[in-house]
C-alpha positions as CSV (number, residue, x, y, z in Angstrom):
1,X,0.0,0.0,0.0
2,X,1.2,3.1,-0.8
3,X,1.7,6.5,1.2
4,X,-1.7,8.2,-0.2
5,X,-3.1,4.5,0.4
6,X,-2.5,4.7,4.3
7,X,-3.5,8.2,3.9
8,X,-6.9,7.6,2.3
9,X,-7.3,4.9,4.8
10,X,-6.5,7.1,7.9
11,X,-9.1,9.4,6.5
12,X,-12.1,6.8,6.5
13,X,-11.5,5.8,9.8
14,X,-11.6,8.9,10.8
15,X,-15.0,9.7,8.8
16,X,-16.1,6.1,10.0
17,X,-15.6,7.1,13.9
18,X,-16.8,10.5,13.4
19,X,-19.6,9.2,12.2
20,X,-20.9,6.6,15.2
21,X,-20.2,9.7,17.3
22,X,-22.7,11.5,15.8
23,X,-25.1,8.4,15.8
24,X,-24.5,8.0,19.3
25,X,-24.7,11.8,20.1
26,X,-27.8,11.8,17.7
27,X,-29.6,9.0,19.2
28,X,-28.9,10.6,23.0
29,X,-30.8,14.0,22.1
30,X,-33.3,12.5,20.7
31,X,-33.9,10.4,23.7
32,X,-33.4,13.3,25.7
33,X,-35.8,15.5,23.5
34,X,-38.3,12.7,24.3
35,X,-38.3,12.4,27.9
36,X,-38.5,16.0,28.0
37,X,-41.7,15.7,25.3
38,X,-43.4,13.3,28.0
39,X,-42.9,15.7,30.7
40,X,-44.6,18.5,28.6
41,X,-47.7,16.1,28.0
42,X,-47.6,14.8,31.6
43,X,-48.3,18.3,32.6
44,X,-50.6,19.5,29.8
45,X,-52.8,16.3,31.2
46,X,-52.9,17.4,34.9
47,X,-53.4,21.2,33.9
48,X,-56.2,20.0,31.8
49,X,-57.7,18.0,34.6
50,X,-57.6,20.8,37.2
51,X,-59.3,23.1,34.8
52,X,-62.1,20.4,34.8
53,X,-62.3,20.7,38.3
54,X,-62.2,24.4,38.1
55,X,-65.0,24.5,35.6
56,X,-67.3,22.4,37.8
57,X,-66.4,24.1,41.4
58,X,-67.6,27.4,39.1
59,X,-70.4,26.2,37.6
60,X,-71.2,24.8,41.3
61,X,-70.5,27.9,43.3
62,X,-72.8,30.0,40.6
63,X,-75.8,28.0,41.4
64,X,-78.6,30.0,42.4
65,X,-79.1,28.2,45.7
66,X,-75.1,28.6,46.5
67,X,-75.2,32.4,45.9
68,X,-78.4,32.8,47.9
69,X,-76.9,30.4,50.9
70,X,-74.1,32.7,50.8
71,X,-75.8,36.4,50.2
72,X,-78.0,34.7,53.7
73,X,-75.0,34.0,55.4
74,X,-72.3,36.8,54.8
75,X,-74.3,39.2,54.1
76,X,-77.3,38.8,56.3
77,X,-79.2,39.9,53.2
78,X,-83.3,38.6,53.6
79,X,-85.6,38.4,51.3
80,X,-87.9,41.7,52.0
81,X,-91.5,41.7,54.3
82,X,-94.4,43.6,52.0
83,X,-93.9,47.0,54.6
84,X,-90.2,46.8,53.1
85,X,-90.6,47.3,49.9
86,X,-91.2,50.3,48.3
87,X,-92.2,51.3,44.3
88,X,-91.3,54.1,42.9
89,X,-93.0,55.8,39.9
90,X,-92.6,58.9,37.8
């Protein structure tokens, strides 16, 4: 083999291992991009169940029983007696 021979051949090793580095490197982001995706839609999941709950404690607290248990109670609001109430015209 000549001197350009070992030359050449030097050179494709050097491609060759070069090459499975970036494989290796390759395959290791994309694992890494992975796990890191999973996390994402591990969270977008619980976010999107705790919005459910969130919707339903609203819908719940907006009730018109709740808000009049609670106008009763906080407020000490009543509904009025007939000498309470007064019209007023123009």
């Amino acid at each position: 083999m000549s001197r350009t021979g070992y030359w050449l051949f030097g050179l494709l090793v050097v491609a060759v291992l070069a090459s499975a580095v970036a494989v290796v490197y390759s395959k290791y982001l994309s694992r890494k991009h992975f796990v890191a995706l999973q996390e994402i839609q591990a969270e977008q999941e619980r976010i999107g169940i705790e919005w459910g709950r969130l919707q339903l404690e609203e819908s719940t607290l907006a009730t018109h029983s709740e808000v009049e248990k609670k106008a009763r109670d906080r407020l000490k609001m009543h509904l009025p007696n007939f000498n309470e109430i007064v019209v007023i015209r123009r």
